[in-house]
C-alpha positions as CSV (number, residue, x, y, z in Angstrom):
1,X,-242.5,-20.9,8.0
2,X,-243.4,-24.4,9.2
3,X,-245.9,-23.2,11.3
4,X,-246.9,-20.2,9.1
5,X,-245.6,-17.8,12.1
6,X,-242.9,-15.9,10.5
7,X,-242.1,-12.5,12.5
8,X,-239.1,-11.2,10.4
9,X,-239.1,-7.9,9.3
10,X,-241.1,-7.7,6.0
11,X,-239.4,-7.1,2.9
12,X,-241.1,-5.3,0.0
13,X,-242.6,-7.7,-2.9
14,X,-243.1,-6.3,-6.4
15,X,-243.1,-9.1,-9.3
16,X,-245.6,-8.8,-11.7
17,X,-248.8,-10.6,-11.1
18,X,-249.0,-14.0,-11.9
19,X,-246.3,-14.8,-10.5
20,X,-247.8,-15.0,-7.6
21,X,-247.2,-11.6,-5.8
22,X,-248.9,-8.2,-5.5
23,X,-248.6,-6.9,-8.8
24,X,-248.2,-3.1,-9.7
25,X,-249.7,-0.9,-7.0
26,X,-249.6,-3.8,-4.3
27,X,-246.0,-2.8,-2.8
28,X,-245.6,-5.0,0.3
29,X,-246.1,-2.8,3.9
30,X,-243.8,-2.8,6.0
31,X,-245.1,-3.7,9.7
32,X,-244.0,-2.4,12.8
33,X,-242.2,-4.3,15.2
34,X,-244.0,-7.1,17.0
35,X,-247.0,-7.1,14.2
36,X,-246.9,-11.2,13.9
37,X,-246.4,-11.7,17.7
38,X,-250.0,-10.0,18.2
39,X,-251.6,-11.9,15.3
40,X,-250.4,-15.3,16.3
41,X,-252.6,-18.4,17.0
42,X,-252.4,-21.0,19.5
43,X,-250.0,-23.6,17.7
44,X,-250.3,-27.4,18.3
45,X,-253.9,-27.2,20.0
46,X,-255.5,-29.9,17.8
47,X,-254.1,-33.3,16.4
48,X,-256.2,-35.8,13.8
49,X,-259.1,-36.7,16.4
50,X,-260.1,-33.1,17.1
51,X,-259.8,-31.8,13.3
52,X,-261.8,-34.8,11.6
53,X,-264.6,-33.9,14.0
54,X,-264.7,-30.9,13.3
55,X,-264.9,-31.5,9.3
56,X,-267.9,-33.7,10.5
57,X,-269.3,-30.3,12.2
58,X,-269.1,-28.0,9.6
59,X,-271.5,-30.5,7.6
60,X,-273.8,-32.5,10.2
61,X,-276.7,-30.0,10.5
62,X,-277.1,-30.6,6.8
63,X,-278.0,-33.9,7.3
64,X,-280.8,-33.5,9.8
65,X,-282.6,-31.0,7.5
66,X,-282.7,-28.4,4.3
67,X,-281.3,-31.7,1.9
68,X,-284.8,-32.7,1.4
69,X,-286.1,-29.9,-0.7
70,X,-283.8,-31.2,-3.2
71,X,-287.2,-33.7,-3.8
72,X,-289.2,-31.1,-4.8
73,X,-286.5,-30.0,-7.5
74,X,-285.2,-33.6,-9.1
75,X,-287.1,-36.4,-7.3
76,X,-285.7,-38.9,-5.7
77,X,-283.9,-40.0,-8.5
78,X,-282.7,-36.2,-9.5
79,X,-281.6,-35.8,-6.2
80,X,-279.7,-39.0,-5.6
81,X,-278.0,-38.6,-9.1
82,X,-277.2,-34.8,-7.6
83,X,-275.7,-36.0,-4.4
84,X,-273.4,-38.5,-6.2
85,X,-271.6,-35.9,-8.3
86,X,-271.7,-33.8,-5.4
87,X,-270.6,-36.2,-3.3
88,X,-267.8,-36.5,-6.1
89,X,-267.5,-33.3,-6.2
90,X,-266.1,-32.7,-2.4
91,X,-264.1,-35.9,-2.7
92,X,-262.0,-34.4,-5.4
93,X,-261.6,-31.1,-3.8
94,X,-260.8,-32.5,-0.5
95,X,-258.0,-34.6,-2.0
96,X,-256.6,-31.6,-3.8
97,X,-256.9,-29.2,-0.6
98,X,-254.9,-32.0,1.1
99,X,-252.6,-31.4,-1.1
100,X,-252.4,-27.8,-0.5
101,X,-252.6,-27.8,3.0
102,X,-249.6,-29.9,3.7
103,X,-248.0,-27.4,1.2
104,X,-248.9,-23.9,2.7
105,X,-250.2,-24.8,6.6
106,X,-251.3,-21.7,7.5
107,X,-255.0,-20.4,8.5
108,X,-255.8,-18.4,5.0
109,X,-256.7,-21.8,3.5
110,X,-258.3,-21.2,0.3
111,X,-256.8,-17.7,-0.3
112,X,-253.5,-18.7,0.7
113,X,-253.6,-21.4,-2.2
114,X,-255.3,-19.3,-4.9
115,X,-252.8,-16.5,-3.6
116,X,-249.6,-18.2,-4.8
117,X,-251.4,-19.9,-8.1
118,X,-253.8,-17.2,-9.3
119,X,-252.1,-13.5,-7.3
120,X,-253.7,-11.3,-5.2
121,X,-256.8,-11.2,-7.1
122,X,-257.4,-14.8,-7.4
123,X,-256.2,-14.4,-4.0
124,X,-259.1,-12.1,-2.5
125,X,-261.6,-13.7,-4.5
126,X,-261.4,-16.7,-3.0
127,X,-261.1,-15.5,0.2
128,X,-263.8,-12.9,0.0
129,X,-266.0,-16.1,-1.1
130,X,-265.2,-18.2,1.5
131,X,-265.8,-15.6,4.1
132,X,-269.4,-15.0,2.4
133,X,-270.3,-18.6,3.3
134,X,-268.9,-18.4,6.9
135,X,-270.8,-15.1,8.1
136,X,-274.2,-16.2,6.2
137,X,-274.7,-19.6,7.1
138,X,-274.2,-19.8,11.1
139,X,-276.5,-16.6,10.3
140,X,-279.0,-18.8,9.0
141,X,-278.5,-21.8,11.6
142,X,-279.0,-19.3,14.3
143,X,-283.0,-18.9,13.2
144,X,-283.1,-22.5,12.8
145,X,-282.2,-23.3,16.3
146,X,-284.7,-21.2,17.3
147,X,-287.5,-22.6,15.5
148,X,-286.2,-25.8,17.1
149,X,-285.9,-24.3,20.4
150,X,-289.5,-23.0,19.7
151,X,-290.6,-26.2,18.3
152,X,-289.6,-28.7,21.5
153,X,-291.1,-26.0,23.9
154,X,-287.8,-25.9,25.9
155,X,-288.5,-23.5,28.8
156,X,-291.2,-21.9,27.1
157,X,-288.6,-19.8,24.4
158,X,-289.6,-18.3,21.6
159,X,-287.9,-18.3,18.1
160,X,-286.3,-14.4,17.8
161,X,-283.8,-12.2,17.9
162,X,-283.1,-13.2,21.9
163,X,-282.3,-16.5,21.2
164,X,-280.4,-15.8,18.3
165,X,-278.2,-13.3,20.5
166,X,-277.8,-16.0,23.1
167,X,-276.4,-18.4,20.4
168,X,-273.8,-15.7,19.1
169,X,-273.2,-14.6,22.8
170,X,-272.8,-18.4,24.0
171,X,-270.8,-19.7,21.5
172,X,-267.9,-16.8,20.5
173,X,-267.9,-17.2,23.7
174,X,-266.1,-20.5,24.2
175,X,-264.4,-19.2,20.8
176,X,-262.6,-17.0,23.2
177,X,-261.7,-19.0,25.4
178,X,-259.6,-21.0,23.6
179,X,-259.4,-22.8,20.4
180,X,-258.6,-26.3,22.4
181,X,-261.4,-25.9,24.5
182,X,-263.7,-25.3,21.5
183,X,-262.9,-27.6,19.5
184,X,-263.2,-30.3,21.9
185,X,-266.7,-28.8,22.9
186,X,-267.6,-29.3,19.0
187,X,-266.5,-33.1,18.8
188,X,-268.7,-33.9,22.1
189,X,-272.1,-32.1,20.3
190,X,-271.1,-33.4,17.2
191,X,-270.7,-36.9,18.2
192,X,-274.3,-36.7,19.6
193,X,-275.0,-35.8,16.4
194,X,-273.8,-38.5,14.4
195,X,-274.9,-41.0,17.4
196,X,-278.8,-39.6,16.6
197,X,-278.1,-40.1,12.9
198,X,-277.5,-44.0,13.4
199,X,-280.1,-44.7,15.9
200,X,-282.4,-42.9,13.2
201,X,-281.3,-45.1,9.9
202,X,-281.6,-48.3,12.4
203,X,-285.0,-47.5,13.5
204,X,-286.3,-45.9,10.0
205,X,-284.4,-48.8,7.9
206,X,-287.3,-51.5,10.1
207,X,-289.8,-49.4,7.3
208,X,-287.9,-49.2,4.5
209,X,-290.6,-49.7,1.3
210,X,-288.6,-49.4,-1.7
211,X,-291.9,-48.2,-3.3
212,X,-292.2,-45.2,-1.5
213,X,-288.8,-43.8,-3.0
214,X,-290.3,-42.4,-6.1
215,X,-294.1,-41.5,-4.9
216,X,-293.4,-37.9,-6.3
217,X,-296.1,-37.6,-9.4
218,X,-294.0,-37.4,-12.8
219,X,-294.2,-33.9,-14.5
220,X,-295.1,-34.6,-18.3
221,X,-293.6,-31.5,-19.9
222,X,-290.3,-32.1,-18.4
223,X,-287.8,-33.8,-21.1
224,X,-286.9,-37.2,-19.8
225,X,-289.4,-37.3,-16.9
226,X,-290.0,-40.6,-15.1
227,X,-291.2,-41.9,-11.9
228,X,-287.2,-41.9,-11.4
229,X,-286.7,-38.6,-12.8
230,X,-289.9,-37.0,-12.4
231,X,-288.6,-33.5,-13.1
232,X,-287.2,-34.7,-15.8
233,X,-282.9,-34.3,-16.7
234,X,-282.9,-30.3,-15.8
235,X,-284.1,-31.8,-11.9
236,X,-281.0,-33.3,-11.6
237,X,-279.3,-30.1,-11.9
238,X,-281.7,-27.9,-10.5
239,X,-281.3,-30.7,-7.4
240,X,-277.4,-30.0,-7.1
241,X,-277.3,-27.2,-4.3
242,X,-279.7,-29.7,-2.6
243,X,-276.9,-32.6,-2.3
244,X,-274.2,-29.8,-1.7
245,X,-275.9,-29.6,1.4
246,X,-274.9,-33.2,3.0
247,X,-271.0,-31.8,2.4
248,X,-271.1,-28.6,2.6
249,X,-268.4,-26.7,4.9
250,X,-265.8,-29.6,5.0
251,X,-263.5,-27.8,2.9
252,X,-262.7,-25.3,6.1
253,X,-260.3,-27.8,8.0
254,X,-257.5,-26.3,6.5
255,X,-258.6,-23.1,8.0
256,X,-257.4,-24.9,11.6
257,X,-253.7,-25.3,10.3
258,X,-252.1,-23.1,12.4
259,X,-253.4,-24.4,15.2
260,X,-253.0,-28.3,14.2
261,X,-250.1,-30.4,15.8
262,X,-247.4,-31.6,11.7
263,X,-250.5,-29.8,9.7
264,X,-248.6,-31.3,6.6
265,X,-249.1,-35.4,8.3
266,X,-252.4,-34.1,10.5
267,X,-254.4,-32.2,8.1
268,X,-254.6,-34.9,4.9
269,X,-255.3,-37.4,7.3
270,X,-258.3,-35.5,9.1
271,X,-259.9,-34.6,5.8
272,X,-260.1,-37.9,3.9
273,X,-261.9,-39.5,7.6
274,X,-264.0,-36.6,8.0
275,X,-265.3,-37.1,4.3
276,X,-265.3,-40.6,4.4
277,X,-267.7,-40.0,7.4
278,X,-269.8,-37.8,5.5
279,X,-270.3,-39.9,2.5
280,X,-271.7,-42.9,5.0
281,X,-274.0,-40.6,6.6
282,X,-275.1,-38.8,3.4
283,X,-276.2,-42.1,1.9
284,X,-278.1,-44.0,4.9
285,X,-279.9,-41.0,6.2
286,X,-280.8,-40.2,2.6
287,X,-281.7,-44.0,2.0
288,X,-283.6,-43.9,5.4
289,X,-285.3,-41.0,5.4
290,X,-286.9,-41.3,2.3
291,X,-287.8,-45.4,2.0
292,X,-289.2,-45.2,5.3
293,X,-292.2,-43.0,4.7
294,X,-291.6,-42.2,0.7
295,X,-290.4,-39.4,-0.8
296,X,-293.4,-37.2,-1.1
297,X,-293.9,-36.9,2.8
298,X,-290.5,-35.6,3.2
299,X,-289.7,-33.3,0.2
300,X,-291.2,-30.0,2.1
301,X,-290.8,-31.4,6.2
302,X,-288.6,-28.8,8.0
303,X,-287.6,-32.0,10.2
304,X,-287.5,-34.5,7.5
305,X,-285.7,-37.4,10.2
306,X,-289.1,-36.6,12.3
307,X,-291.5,-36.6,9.5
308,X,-290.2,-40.2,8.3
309,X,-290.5,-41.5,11.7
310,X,-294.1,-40.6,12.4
311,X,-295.8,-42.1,9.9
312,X,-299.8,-41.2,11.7
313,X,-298.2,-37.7,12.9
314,X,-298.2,-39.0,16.8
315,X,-294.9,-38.2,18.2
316,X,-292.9,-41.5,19.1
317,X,-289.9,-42.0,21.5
318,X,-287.2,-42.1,18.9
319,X,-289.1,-39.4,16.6
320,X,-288.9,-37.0,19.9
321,X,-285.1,-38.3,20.1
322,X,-284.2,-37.5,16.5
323,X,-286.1,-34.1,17.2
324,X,-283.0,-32.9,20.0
325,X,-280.6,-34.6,18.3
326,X,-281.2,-32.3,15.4
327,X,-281.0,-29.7,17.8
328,X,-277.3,-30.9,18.8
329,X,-276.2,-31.0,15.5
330,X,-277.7,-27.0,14.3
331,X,-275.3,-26.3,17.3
332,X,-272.2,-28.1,15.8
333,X,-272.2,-26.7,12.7
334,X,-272.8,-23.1,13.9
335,X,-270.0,-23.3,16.3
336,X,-268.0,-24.8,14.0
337,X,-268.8,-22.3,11.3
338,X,-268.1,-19.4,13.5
339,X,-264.3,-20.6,14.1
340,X,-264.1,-21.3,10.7
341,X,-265.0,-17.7,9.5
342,X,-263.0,-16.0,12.1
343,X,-260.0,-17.9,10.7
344,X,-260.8,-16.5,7.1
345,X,-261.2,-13.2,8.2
346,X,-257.9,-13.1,10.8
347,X,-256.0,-14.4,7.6
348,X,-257.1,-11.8,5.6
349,X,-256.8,-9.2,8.0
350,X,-253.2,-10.0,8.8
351,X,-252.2,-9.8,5.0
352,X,-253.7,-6.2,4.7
353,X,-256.9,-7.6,2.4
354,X,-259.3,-6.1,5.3
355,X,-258.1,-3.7,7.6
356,X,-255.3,-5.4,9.6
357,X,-257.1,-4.5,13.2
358,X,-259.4,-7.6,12.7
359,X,-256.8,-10.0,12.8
360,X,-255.3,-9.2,16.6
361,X,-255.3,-12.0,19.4
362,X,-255.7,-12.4,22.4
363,X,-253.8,-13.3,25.3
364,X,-255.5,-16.7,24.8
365,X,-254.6,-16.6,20.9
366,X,-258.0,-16.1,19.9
367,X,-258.9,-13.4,17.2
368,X,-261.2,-11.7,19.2
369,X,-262.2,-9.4,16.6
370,X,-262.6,-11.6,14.2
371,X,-265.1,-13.7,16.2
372,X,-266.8,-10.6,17.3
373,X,-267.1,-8.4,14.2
374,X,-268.8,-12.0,11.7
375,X,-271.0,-12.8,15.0
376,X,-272.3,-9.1,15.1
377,X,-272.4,-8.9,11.3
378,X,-274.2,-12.5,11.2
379,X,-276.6,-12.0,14.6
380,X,-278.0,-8.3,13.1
381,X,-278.8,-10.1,9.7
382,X,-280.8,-13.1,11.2
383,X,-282.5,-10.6,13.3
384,X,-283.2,-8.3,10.7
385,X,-284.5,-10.5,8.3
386,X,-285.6,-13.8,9.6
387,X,-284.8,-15.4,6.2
388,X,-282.8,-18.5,7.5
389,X,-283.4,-19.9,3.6
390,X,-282.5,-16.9,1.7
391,X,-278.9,-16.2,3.7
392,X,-278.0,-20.5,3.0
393,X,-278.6,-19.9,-0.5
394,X,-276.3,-16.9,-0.6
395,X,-273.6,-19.1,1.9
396,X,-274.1,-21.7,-0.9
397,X,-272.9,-19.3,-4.2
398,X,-270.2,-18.0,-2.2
399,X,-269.2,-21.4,-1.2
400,X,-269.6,-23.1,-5.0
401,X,-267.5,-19.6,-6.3
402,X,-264.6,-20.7,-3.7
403,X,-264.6,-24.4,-5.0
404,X,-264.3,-23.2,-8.6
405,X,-261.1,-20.9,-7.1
406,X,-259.8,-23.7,-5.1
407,X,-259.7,-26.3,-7.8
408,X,-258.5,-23.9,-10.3
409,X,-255.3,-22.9,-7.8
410,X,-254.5,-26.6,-7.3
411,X,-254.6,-27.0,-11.3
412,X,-252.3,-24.1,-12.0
413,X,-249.9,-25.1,-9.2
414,X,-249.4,-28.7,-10.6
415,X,-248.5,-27.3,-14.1
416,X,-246.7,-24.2,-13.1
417,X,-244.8,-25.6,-10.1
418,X,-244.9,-29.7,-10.6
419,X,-241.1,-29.6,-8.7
420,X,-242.7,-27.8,-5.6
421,X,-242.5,-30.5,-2.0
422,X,-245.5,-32.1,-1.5
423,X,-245.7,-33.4,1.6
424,X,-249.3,-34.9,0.3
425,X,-249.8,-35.6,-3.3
426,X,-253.6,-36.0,-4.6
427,X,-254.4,-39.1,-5.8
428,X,-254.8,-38.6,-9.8
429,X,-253.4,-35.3,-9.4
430,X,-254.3,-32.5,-11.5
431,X,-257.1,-34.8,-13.0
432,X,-258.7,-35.0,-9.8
433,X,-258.9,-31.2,-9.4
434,X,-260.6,-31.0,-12.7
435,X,-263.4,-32.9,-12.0
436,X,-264.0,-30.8,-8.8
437,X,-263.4,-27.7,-10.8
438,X,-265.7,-28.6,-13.7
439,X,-268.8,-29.9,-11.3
440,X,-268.4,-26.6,-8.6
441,X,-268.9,-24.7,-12.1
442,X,-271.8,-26.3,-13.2
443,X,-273.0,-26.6,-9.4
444,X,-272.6,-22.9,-9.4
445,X,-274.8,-22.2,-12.4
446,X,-277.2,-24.6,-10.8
447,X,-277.5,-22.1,-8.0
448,X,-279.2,-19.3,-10.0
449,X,-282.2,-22.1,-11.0
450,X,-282.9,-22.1,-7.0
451,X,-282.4,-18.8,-5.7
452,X,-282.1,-15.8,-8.2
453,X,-282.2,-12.9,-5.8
454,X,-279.7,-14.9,-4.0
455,X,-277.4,-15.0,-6.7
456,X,-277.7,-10.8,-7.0
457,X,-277.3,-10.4,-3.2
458,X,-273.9,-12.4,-3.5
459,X,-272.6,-10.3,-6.7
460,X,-273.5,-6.7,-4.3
461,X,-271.6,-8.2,-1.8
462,X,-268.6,-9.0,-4.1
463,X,-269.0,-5.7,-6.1
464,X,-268.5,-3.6,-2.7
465,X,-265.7,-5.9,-1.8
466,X,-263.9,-6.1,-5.2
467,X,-264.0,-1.8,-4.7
468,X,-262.6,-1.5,-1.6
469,X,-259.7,-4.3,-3.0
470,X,-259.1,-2.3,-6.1
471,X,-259.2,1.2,-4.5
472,X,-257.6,0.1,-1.0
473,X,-256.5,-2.5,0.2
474,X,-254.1,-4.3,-2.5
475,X,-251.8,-1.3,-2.0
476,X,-251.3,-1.9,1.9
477,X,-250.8,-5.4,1.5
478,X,-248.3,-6.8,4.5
479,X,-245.5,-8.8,3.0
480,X,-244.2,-10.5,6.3
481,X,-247.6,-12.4,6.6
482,X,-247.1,-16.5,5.7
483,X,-249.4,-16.2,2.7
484,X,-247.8,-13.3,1.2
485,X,-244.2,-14.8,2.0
486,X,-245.0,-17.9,0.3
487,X,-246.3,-16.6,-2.5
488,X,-242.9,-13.7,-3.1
489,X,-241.2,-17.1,-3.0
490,X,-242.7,-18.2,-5.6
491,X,-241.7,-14.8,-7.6
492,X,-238.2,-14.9,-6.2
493,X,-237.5,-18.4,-7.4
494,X,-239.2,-17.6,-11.1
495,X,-236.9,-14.7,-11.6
496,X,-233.9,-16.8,-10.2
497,X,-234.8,-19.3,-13.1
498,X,-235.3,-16.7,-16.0
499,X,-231.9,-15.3,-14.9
């Protein structure tokens, strides 16, 4: 179990839920020889280097654009007070999902942890949530690298459903190759990325006018409005899926555990850099961006980095710079997202949650399926719709909804099990969780203030999957999958004590 491979022979599982195990209904399946071996990954392809860059590449396209429109909702002031708690937020939560990482290294991150704490439900909840953000936003970064494209006039493209294919195409692509192989593409384009991001705060910072910071007019019916606050307190909230957005994603390193060279040592260590990195770059490009041309000029900017550099609108040498940088980092978080919801789903799939055919490798260890089924799913919605904004706001409920879980699991753990190994303990333990769990909650709530039909759009997506659980799937559950073992354990050791 040490490297969340286990092919024994399954053995049924039947304690009562809560404990941690499929509870009545969810008898464990009994696989047929050989149904690990052919839903194994590549083990010990990435050490602490590879893994903290790609934590950097879930987030970095968030930086270049989409955090801005958290202006037009708080302010400056709204927004910066947003980013801190968010900011708090994913520290938190990363220190708890350390914790539970080191515990239970396998590649059904978040539903592996709610699994054992909060059962199968709590187990496919989470899951189903985090897959929701992994299918819908490189959905959504897919139309923003074509505008991009579109926007530099490379080659003459055109933003549409050709380019979006060529980005799916492209980039499962190298997916299949070979988990080393991508992830070390990813670290190269992201540290382009995060290159751009300092040459921009050096050059805006040689602008920086305090005064433009809160140029956004005051609203006079909002309670507590200010030139700080000029939305008033509700901005600040309204403002919170707006700072999620210089974080959001990190939480899927755990996703690479399976594939990570002593996950329990490698995978803490990755995730406190890689947000540590993120926190930097959150506060000078937020700093920068706005002080060098005010606040106003950026709050609606698609390219807020370009709009701060060129004050008269003429294009300048480090504005047109910035411009492909962005570029490089839309492509880092959509290839990191892709790996990182092909891990959700292959850990899923191999547990019986979704039907267990998604979760097969490939001679390279690569779930081929589950790269191939998201991109298809995600390429036929950008195409259809177009709505790059619409499917991040959806990405961003499902994501808040798996923070909430996430938290929650690493609460219930502490209290229920405080004499389990932890490799990794989180500083302020179970206190620490709280505070993520209690600001995802209210950041959640914040997201029906932006993006109502969002909000519905996520609940028909979880009301179709929640069927299929409650009808299906949670009586073909697969015992022998790490997950599933882990969390029997738990059952097994419970009973032992009651006897």
């Amino acid at each position: 179990m040490a490297d969340g491979i286990d092919s024994r022979p399954a053995t049924p599982t039947t304690a009562p839920p809560g404990g941690g195990s499929p509870g009545p209904g969810a008898q464990g399946h009994h696989p047929h020889h050989g149904y690990l071996e052919r839903r194994s990954l590549r083990q010990g392809s990435a050490g602490w280097l590879l893994l903290t860059g790609l934590g950097v590449a879930y987030v970095v396209s968030g930086d270049f654009s989409g955090w801005n429109f958290g202006l037009a909702e708080g302010g400056f002031g709204g927004l910066a007070v947003a980013t801190v708690l968010m900011g708090l937020m994913y520290t938190c939560m990363v220190f708890a999902l350390a914790e539970l990482a080191a515990i239970l290294p396998t590649a059904g991150g978040g539903y592996g942890f709610a699994r054992r704490a909060l059962g199968t439900w709590g187990g496919f909840l989470t899951g189903t949530a985090i897959l929701i953000e992994y299918v819908l936003a490189p959905a959504a970064i897919s139309i923003f690298i074509g505008d991009y494209v579109e926007s530099l006039g490379l080659f003459g493209l055109e933003s549409g459903w050709p380019l979006q294919l060529a980005c799916f195409v492209v980039f499962v692509g190298i997916h299949l190759w070979g988990v080393g192989e991508a992830l070390r593409f990813s670290f190269v384009v992201t540290g382009i990325a995060v290159a751009a991001l300092l040459i921009f705060a050096v050059g805006a910072f040689t602008e920086f006018d305090a005064s433009g910071l809160n140029d956004i007019p005051a609203d006079p019916d909002a309670f507590g409005s200010s030139s700080w606050l000029p939305f008033g307190l509700l901005g600040i909230w309204a403002a919170f899926p707006f700072g999620m957005w210089f974080f959001l994603g990190v939480e899927g390193v755990p996703l690479a555990a399976e594939e990570t060279r002593d996950p329990a040592r490698t995978l803490p260590r990755a995730m406190a850099l890689s947000m540590g990195i993120l926190l930097l770059l959150a506060l000078i490009t937020f700093l920068a961006a706005t002080g060098a041309r005010g606040s106003a000029a950026v709050q609606d900017a698609g390219n807020p980095l370009v709009a701060a550099l060129q004050g008269d609108g003429e294009p300048t040498p480090l504005s047109r710079f910035v411009n492909y940088a962005g570029l490089a980092g839309l492509v880092a978080s959509f290839f990191s997202l892709v790996y990182a919801g092909s891990r959700q789903l292959f850990a899923l799939s191999r547990a019986g949650y979704l039907p267990r055919f998604l979760s097969l490798t490939s001679r390279r260890k690569a779930p081929w399926l589950g790269l191939l089924v998201p991109g298809a799913i995600g390429f036929s919605l950008a195409a259809a719709t177009g709505d790059g904004a619409r499917m991040l706001n959806v990405a961003v409920l499902g994501a808040t909804i798996s923070y909430a879980l996430m938290s929650l699991s690493h609460i219930v753990l502490r209290r229920r099990e405080p004499d389990l190994p932890r490799p990794y303990r989180t500083p302020g333990g179970a206190a620490t969780s709280a505070v993520a769990f209690v600001l995802a909650c209210s950041a959640l709530v914040a997201t029906f203030l932006v993006d109502q039909d969002a909000a519905l759009i996520t609940l028909g997506v979880y009301a179709v999957a929640v069927a299929y659980f409650a009808f299906y799937s949670r009586h073909r559950l697969v015992a022998a999958a790490p997950e599933e073992e882990f969390a029997a354990l738990a059952a097994a050791e419970a009973e032992l004590e009651r006897d």
